[in-house]
N, C-alpha and C positions, 0 to 999 in steps of 0.2 A: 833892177831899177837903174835909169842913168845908163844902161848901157851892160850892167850887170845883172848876169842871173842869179838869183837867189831863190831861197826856199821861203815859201811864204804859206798862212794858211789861212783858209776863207769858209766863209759859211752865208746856206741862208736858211732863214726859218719860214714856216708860214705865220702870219702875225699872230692865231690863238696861239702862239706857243712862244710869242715874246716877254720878256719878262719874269719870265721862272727859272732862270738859272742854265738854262739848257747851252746856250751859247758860251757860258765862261766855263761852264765845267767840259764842254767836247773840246775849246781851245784847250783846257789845260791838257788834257788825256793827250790828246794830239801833238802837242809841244814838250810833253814828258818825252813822248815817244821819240821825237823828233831829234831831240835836244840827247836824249842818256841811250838808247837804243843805236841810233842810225848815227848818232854824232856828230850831229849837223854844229857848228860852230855859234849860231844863231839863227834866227827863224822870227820873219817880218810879215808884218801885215800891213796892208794897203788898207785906206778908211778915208773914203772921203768926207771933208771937214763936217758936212752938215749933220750926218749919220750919227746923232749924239747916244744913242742908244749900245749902237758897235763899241763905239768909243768907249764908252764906261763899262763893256763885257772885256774886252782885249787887256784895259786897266786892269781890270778887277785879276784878270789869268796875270798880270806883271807884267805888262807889255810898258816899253815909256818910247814917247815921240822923240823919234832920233833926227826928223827933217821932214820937211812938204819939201812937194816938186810936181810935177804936172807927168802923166802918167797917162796913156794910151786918150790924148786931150784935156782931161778934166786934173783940177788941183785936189792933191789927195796927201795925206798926212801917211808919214811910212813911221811904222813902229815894233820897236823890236824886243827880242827879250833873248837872253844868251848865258850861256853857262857862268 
């Protein structure tokens, strides 16, 4: 972001499968891995602001909003989570 590369992770569902958890527990597996495996430093996600659904999955894995900033055009909340 800004200019920097970072590790970041993303997902998407199909909608029957919004809702049940599937989203905060692959972010967590993935950021376990991420984070104690590979030793990534931190590991950020992109959300743009409206997406309230993303936003309280990334929460819920321990993600907290570190900055907006505008991101390949559109304004989009960066949020990270780090050892």
């Amino acid at each position: 972001m800004d200019g920097n590369q970072e590790v970041h992770v993303g997902y998407r569902l199909a909608r029957n499968y919004w809702s049940k958890g599937f989203a905060t527990e692959a972010v967590r597996s993935v950021v376990d891995y991420g984070l104690n495996i590979k030793a990534h430093e931190y590991i950020c996600a992109i959300i743009e602001p409206e997406h309230h659904s993303s936003i309280k999955a990334i929460e819920k894995a321990g993600f907290n909003l570190s900055k907006t900033t505008v991101f390949h055009g559109k304004h989009v909340n960066i949020y990270r989570k780090g050892n």
